[in-house]
NUTIMAR-357401 format. One line per 3 residues: number of its first residue (from 0); for each residue y, x, z of N, C-alpha, C. Coordinates in steps of 0.1 Angstrom, whole numbers. Layout:
! NUTIMAR-357401
NUM	Y:X:Z:Y:X:Z:Y:X:Z ~ ...
//
This chain:
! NUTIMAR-357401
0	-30:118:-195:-39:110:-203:-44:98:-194 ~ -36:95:-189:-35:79:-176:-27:70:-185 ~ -31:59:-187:-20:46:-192:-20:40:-178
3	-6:37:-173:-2:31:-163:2:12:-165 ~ -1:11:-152:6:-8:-159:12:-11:-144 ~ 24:-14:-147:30:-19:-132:27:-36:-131
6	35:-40:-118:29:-54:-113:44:-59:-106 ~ 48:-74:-105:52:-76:-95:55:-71:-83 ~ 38:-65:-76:40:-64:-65:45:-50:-67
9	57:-44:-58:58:-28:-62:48:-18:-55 ~ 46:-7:-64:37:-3:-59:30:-2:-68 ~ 21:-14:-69:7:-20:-74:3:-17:-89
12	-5:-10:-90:-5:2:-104:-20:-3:-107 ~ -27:-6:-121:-35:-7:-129:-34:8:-134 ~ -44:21:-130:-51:30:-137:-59:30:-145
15	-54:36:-162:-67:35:-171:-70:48:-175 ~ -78:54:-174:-82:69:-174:-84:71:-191 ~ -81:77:-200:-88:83:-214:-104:82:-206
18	-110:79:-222:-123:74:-222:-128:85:-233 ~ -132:96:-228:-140:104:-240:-154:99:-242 ~ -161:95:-252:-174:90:-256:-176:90:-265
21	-193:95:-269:-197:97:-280:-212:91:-280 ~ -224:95:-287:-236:88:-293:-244:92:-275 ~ -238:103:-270:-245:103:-255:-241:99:-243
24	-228:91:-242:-225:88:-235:-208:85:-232 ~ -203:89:-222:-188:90:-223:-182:101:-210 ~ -172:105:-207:-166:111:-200:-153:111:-192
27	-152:109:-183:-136:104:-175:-132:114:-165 ~ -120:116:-164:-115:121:-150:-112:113:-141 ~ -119:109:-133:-120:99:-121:-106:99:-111
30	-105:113:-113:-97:118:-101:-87:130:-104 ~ -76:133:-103:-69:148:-101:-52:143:-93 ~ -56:147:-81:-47:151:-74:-35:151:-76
33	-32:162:-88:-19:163:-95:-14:153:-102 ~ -22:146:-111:-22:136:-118:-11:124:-111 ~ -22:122:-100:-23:109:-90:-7:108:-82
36	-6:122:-76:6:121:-70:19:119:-83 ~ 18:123:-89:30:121:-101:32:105:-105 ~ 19:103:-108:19:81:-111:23:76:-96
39	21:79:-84:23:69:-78:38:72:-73 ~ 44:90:-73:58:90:-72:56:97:-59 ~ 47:103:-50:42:108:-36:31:115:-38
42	28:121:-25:13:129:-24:8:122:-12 ~ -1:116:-18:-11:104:-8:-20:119:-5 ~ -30:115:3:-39:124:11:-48:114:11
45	-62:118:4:-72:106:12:-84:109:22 ~ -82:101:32:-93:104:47:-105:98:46 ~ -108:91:40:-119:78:37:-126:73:24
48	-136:76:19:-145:73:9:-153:58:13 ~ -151:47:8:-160:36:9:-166:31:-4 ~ -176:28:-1:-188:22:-11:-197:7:-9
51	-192:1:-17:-199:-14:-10:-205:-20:-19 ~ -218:-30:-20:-228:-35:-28:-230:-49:-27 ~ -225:-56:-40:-224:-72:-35:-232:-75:-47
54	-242:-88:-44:-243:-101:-53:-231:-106:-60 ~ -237:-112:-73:-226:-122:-79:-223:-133:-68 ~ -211:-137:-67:-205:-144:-60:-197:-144:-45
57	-202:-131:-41:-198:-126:-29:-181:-121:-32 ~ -179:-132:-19:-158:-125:-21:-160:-122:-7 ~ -153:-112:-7:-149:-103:4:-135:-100:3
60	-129:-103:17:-116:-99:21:-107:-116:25 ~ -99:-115:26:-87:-106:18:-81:-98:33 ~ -86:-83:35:-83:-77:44:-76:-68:45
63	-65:-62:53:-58:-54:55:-50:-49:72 ~ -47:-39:78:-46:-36:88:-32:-37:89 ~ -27:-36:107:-16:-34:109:-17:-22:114
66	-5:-23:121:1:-6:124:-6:4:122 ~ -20:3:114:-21:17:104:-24:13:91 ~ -17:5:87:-15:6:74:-26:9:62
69	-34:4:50:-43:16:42:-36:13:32 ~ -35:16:26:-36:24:7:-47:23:4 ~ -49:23:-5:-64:20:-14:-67:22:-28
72	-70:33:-30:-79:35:-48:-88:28:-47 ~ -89:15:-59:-105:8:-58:-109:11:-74 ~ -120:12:-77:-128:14:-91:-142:4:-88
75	-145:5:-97:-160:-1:-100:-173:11:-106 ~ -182:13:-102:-192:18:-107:-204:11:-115 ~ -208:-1:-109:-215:-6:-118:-212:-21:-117
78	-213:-30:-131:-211:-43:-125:-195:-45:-129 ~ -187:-58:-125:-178:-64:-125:-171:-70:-110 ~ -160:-71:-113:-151:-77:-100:-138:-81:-102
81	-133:-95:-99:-122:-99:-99:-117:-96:-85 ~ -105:-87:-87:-99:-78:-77:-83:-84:-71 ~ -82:-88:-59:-70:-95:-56:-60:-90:-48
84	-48:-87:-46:-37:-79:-39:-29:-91:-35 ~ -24:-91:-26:-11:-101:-17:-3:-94:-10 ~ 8:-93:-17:19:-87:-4:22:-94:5
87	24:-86:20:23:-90:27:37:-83:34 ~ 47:-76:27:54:-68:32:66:-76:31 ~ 77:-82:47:87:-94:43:96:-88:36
90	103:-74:34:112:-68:27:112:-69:8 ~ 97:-71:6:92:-67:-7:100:-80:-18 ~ 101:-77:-28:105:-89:-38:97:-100:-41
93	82:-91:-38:71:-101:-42:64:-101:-28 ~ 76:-108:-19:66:-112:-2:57:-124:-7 ~ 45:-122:-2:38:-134:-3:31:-139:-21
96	32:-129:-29:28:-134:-44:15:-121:-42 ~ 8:-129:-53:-8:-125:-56:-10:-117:-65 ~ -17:-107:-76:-20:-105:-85:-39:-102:-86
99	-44:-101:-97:-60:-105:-100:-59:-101:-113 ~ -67:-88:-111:-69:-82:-122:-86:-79:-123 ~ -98:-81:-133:-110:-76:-135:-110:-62:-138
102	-119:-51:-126:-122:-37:-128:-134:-43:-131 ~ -141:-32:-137:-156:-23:-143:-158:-16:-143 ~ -173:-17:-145:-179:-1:-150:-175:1:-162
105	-175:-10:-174:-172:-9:-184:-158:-5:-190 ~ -147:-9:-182:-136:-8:-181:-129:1:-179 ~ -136:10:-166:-135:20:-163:-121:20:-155
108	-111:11:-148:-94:6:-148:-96:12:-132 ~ -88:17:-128:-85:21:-111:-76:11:-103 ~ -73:8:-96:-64:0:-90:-59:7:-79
111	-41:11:-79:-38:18:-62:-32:4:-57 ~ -37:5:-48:-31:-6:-36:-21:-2:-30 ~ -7:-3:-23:-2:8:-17:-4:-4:-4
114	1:9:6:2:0:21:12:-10:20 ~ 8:-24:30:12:-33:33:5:-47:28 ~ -5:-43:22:-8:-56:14:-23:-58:15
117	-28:-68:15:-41:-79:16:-47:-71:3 ~ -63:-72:6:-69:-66:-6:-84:-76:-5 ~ -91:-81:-16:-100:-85:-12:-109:-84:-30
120	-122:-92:-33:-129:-94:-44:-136:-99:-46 ~ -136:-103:-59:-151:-110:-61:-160:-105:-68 ~ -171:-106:-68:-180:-103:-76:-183:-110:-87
123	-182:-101:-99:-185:-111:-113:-196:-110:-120 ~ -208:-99:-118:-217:-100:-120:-225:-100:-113 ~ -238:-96:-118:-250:-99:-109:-252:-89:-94
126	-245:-81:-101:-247:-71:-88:-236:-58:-92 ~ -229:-60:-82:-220:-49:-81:-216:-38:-74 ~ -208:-24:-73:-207:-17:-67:-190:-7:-66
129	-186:-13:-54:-176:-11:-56:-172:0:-46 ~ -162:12:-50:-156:22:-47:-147:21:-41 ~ -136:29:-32:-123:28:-27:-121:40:-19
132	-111:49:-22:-105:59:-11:-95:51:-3 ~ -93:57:8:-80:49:18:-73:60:25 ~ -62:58:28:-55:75:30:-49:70:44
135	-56:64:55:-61:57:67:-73:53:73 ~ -77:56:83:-89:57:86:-88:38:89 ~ -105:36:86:-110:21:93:-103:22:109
138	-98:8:117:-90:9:124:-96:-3:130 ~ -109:-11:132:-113:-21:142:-103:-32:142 ~ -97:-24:159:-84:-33:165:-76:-35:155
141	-73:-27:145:-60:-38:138:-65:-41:127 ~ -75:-46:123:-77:-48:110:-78:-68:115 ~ -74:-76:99:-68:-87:100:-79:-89:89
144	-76:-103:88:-82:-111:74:-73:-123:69 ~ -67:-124:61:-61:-136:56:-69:-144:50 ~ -72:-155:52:-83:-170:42:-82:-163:29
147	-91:-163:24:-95:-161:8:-87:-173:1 ~ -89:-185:3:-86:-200:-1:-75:-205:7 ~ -65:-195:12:-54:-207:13:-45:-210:10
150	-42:-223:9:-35:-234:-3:-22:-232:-4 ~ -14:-220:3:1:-218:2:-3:-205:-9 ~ -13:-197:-8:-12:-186:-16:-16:-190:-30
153	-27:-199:-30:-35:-207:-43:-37:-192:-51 ~ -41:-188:-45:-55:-174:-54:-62:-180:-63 ~ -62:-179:-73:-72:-187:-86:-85:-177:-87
156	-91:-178:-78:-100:-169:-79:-114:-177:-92 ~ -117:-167:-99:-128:-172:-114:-144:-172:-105 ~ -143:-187:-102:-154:-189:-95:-163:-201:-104
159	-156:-204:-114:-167:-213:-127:-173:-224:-118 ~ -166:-230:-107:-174:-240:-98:-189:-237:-93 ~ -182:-224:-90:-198:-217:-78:-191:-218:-67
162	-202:-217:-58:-194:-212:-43:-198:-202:-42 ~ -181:-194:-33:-184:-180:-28:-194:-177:-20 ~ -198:-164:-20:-210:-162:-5:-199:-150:1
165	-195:-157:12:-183:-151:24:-188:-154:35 ~ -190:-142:41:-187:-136:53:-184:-144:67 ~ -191:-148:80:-182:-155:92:-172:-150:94
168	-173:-136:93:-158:-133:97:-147:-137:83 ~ -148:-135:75:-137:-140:69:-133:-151:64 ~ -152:-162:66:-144:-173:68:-132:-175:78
171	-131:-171:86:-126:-168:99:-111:-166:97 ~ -106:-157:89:-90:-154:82:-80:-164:86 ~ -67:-154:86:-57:-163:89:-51:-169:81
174	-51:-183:83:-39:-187:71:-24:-183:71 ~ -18:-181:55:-4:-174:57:0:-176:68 ~ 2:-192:72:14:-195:82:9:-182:91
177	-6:-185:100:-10:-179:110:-7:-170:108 ~ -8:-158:98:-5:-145:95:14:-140:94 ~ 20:-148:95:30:-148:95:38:-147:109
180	28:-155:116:31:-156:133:27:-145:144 ~ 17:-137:135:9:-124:138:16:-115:144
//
């Protein structure tokens, strides 16, 4: 009871869980193991639970590690987010292409990330809260940032002519080229 949606990028799976609800509420299976390993085609293992709390307008990322690699279930708990993927893998069909899909609370949509690829977000409401398992531990030394805004990737990120509120460090991100020289 999963509707699945593939993407360019392979891998890259849009989770929409059955939505039981009624006059008190509603009900979802967030999670089942069995489930999970069968959609993505493997038995992922996850090591890491993160939880993070943004204002509207905060983009964060577009981050991802080397030689350890993460995977990533992302969800929304409360609030909105325009959610962004970049492969980054030179073998892949879609080396170097984007996708940007909106999770919710309302929406209730999961997003698997698989390893190799940039992950980053925006915030689309006032305040949001966003989820993610990683089936790799946080890794300091290799963790990277690609520019949110650079002009070879052209991310259309739905920013209604606001400016983002980003991070020194990721102002900081490599552009493709740089990230390609990495």
């Amino acid at each position: 009871m999963l509707n699945v949606t593939t993407f360019a990028i392979p891998g890259l799976l849009l989770l929409e869980p059955k939505v039981f609800g009624d006059n008190r509420g509603f009900f979802i299976e967030s999670w089942n193991q069995k489930t999970f390993n069968e959609v993505v085609g493997r038995k992922v293992e996850f090591v890491q639970d993160n939880h993070s709390g943004s204002a509207k307008n905060v983009l964060r990322g577009m981050h991802y590690q080397v030689k350890t690699p993460q995977a990533k279930l992302v969800r929304v708990s409360v609030g909105s987010i325009y959610d962004v993927t970049v492969d980054l893998r030179p073998d892949s069909p879609a080396f170097g292409q984007w996708v940007g899909v909106e999770l919710s609370a309302e929406n209730k949509r999961q997003l698997w990330l698989p390893e190799g690829v940039a992950h980053g977000f925006l915030a689309l409401s006032d305040w949001v809260e966003t989820l993610y398992k990683t089936n790799s531990y946080y890794a300091p030394d290799n963790e990277r940032t690609l520019i949110w805004n650079d002009p070879h990737l052209a991310i259309n990120w739905p920013l209604n002519g606001a400016q983002p509120i980003v991070s020194e460090k990721d102002c900081q991100g490599l552009s493709w080229n740089e990230h390609q020289a990495d």
